[in-house]
N, C-alpha and C positions, 0 to 999 in steps of 0.2 A: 855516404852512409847515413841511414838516420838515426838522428839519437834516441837511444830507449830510455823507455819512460820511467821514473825510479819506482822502487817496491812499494806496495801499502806501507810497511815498516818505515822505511825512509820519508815517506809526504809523510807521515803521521806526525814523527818526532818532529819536523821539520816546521807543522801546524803545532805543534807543541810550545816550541820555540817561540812564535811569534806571539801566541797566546801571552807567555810567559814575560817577556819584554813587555808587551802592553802592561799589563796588568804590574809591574815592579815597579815603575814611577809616573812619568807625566811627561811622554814622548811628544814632539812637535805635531803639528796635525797634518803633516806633509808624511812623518814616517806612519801614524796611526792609517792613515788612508790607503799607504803602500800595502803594510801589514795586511788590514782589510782585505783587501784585493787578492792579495797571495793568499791567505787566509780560506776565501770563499771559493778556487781554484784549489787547494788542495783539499778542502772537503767535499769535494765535489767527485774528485779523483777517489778518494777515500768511500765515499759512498759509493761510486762504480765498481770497484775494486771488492767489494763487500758484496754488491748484489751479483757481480757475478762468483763468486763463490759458493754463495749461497742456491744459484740457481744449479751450479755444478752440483751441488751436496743433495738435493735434490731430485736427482738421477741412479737408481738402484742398478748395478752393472750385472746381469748371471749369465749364465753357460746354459742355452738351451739344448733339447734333446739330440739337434740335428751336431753341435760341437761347435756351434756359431754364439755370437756375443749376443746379447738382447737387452739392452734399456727400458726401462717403465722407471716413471714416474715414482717419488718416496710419499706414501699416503702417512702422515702424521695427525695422529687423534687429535682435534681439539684445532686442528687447519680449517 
């Protein structure tokens, strides 16, 4: 079975986290490096996870005449 990937909510805190560590003292440069790493991995996931929301939100849902679904595009002034 494959493991699922955690929520935006969870990578977020989680980059939170490491943020927070680095920055409260003067970690070795074996753990800064780690940090890094995982760091640039979960904002990466974070920024996927954003853009496609944003690309779903995006998407206007209504009921056309025939009783079918129909999608267009969300036209936002100032896009």
């Amino acid at each position: 079975m494959a493991k699922k990937e955690p929520s935006f909510e969870v990578s977020l805190a989680e980059l939170e986290e490491i943020v927070a560590r680095m920055e409260e003292g003067e970690p070795e440069l074996a753990e800064l490096m780690e940090g890094y790493s995982r760091g640039i991995l979960l904002a990466q996931k974070c920024a996927q996870a954003l853009e496609r929301a944003e690309k779903t939100m995006d998407l206007m849902v209504r009921k056309n005449a025939a009783g079918g679904v129909e999608e267009m595009e969300l036209k936002i002034e100032g896009d």
